[in-house]
C-alpha positions as CSV (number, residue, x, y, z in Angstrom):
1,X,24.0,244.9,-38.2
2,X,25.2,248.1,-35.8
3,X,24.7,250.5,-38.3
4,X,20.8,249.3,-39.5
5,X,20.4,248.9,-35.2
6,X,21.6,252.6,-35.1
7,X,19.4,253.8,-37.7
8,X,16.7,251.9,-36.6
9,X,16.8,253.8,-33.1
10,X,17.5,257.2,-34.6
11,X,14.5,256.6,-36.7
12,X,12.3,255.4,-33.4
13,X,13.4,258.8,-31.8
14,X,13.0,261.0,-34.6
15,X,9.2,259.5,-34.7
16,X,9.4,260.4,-31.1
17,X,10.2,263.7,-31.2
18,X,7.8,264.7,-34.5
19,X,5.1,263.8,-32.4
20,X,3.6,266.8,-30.6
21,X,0.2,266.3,-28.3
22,X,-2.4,268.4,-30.1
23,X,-4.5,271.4,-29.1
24,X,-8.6,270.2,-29.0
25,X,-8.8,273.6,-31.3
26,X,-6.3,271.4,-33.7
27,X,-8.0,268.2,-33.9
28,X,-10.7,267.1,-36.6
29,X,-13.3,264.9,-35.2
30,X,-16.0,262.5,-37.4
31,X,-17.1,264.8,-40.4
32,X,-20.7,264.8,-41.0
33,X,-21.2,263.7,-37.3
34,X,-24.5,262.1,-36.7
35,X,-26.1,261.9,-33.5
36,X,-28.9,259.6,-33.9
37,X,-26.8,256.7,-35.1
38,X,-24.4,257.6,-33.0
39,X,-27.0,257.1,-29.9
40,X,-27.3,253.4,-28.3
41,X,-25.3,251.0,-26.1
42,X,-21.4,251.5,-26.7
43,X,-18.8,248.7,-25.0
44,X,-15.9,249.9,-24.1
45,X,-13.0,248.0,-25.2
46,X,-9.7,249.9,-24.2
47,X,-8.9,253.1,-22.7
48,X,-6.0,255.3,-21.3
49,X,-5.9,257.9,-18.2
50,X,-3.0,259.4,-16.8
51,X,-4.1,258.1,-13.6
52,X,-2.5,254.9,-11.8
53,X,-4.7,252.0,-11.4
54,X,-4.8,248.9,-9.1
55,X,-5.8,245.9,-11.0
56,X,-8.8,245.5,-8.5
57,X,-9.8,248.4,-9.2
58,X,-10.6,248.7,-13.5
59,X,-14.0,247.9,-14.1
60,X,-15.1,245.2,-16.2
61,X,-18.2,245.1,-18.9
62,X,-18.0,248.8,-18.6
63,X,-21.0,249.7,-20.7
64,X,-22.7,253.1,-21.5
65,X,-26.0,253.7,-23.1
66,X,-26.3,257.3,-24.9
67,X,-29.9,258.6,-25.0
68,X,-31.8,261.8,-25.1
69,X,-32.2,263.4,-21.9
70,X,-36.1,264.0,-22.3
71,X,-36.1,264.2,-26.1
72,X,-33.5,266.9,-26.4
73,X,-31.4,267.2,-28.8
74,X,-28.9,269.6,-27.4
75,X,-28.5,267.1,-24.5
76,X,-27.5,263.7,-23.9
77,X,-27.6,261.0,-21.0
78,X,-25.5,258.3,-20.9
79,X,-26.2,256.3,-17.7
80,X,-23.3,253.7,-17.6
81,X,-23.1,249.7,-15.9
82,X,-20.2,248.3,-14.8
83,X,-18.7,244.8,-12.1
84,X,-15.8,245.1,-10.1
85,X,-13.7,241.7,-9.8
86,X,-14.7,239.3,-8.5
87,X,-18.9,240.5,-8.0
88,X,-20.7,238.9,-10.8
89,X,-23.6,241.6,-10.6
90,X,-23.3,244.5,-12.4
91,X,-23.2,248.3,-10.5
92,X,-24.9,251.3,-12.3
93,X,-22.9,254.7,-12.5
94,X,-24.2,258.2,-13.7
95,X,-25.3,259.1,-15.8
96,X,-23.4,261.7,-17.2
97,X,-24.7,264.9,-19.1
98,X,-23.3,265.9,-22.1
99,X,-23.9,268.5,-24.2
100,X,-24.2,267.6,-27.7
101,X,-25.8,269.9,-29.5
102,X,-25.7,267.7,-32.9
103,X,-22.3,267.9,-33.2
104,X,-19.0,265.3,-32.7
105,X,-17.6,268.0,-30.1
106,X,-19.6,267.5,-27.3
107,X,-19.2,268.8,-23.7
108,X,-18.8,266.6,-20.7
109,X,-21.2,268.9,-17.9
110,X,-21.2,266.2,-15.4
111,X,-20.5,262.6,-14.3
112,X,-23.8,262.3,-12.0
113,X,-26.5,264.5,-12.2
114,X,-26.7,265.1,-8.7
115,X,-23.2,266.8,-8.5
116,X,-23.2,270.7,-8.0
117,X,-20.0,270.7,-9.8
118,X,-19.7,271.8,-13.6
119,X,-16.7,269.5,-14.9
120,X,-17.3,271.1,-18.4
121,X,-14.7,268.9,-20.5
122,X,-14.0,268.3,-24.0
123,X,-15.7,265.1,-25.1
124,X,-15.2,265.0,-28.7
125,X,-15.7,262.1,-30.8
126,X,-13.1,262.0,-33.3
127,X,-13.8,259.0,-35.0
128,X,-16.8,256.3,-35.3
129,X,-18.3,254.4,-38.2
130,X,-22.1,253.9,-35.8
131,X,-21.8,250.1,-36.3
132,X,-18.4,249.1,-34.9
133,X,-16.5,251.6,-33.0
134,X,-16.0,255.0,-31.5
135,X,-12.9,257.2,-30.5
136,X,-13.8,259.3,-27.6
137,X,-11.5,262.3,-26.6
138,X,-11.5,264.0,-23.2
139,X,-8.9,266.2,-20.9
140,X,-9.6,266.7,-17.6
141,X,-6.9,269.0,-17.0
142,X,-8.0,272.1,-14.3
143,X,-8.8,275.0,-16.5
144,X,-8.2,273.7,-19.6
145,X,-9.1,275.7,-22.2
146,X,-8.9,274.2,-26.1
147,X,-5.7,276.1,-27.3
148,X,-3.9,274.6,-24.7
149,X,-1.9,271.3,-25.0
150,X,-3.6,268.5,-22.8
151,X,-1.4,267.5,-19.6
152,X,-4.4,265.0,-18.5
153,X,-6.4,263.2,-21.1
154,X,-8.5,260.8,-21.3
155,X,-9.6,258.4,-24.3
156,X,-12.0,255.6,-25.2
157,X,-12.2,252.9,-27.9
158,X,-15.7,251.6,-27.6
159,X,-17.5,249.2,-29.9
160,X,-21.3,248.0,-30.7
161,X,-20.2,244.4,-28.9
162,X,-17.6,243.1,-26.8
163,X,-15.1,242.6,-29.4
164,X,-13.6,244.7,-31.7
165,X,-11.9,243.2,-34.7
166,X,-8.0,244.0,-35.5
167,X,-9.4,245.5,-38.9
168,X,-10.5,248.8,-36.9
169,X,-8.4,248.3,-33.7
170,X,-5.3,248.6,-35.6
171,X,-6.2,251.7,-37.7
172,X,-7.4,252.9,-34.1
173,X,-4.5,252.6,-32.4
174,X,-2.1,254.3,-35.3
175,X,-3.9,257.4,-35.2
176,X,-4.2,257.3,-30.9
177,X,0.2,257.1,-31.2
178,X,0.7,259.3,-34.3
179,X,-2.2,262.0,-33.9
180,X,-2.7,261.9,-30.1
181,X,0.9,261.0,-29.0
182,X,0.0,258.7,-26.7
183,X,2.0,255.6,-26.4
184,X,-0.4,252.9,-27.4
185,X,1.5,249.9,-24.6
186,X,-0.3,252.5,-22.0
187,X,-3.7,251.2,-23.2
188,X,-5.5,249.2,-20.5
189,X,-7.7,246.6,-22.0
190,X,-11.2,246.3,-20.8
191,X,-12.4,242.7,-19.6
192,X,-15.8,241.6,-20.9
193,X,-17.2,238.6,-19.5
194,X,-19.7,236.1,-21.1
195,X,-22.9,237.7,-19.5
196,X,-22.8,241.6,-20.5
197,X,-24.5,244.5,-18.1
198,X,-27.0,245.5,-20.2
199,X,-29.7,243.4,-21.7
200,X,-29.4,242.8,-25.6
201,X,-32.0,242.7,-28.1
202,X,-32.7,239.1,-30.2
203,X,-29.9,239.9,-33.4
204,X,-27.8,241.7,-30.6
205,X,-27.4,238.2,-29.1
206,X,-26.4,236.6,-31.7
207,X,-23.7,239.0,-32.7
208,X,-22.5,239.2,-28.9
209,X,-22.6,235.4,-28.9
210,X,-20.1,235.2,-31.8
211,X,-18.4,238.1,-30.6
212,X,-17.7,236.0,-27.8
213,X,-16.7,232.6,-29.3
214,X,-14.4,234.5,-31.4
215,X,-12.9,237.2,-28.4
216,X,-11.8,233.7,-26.4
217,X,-10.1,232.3,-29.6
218,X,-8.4,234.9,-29.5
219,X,-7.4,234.9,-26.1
220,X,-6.7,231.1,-25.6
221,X,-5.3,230.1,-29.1
């Protein structure tokens, strides 16, 4: 039993050490990337930021819509909806520019529009299959440039509804710890709620409503 404990551990810091946090110039995001399926309401359903946060403070249903901005295509919008514990009406955010031009490594101009500040990030979607989920990639390191290693990233799992089955989770979260480095118990779990910030359409509801039915099973079994 010592000796399969000891190599057990040795084998847990090897993986450890083999793990190096990639350069954005190293990483592969979604091959043949496209835009208009990619477009559309996108839930988020865990995330991860460098940054400390207060349990009062995470925002629940957090929701973004991407869109055109005035039928570009070298231009996004994604206005964003939100609720703070314990309001039951949903805030609006945004919405944030990106720059898209057709491809899965986009750039992150700005969080609101109004700001006179270029952030200019990374924003690189480096996996999604349009119907159930999306990887997004970020670092909001000063300067950062893409052959440097990130010191402050930030990531999103989103999905098309408020659940997001262990079938893609799991396959999610192996490539966020093995590719990414990033130690997948530092996820924070977004709470969605039955009543969602943005409206759905007829067939949306349906899926949402057995999204739901099956996200509380989950939670209360």
């Amino acid at each position: 039993m010592y000796w399969l404990l000891k190599i057990g551990f040795f084998l847990l810091i090897n993986k450890s050490m083999a793990c190096t946090i990639p350069k954005f110039s190293n990483l592969t995001v979604q091959a043949n990337f496209s835009l208009h399926h990619f477009l559309g309401i996108w839930y988020e359903i865990e995330w991860f930021s460098s940054e400390y946060h207060n349990e009062s403070n995470i925002w629940r249903d957090f929701t973004l819509k991407f869109e055109f901005d005035n039928n570009s295509s070298q231009r996004l919008l994604a206005p964003g909806r939100a609720r703070l514990f314990p309001d039951e009406n949903c805030f609006s955010f945004g919405p944030w520019l990106i720059i898209a031009n057709n491809s899965a490594k986009m750039i992150l101009e700005k969080k609101n529009l109004n700001s006179s500040t270029d952030l200019n990030w990374p924003y690189y979607i480096l996996k999604t299959d349009y119907d159930h989920y999306a990887l997004i990639y970020t670092c909001v390191s000063t300067n950062y440039t893409l052959d440097d290693q990130c010191i402050e990233p930030l990531l999103w799992v989103f999905s098309r509804t408020i659940f997001l089955s262990d079938e893609y989770l799991n396959e999610l979260d192996d490539y966020i710890e093995n590719t990414l480095c990033i130690d997948i118990t530092k996820l924070e779990t977004t709470p969605h709620g039955e009543k969602t910030c943005y409206a759905l359409s007829s067939s949306g509801s349906k899926l949402y409503s057995m999204s739901i039915i099956l996200y509380l099973f989950l939670i209360y079994k």
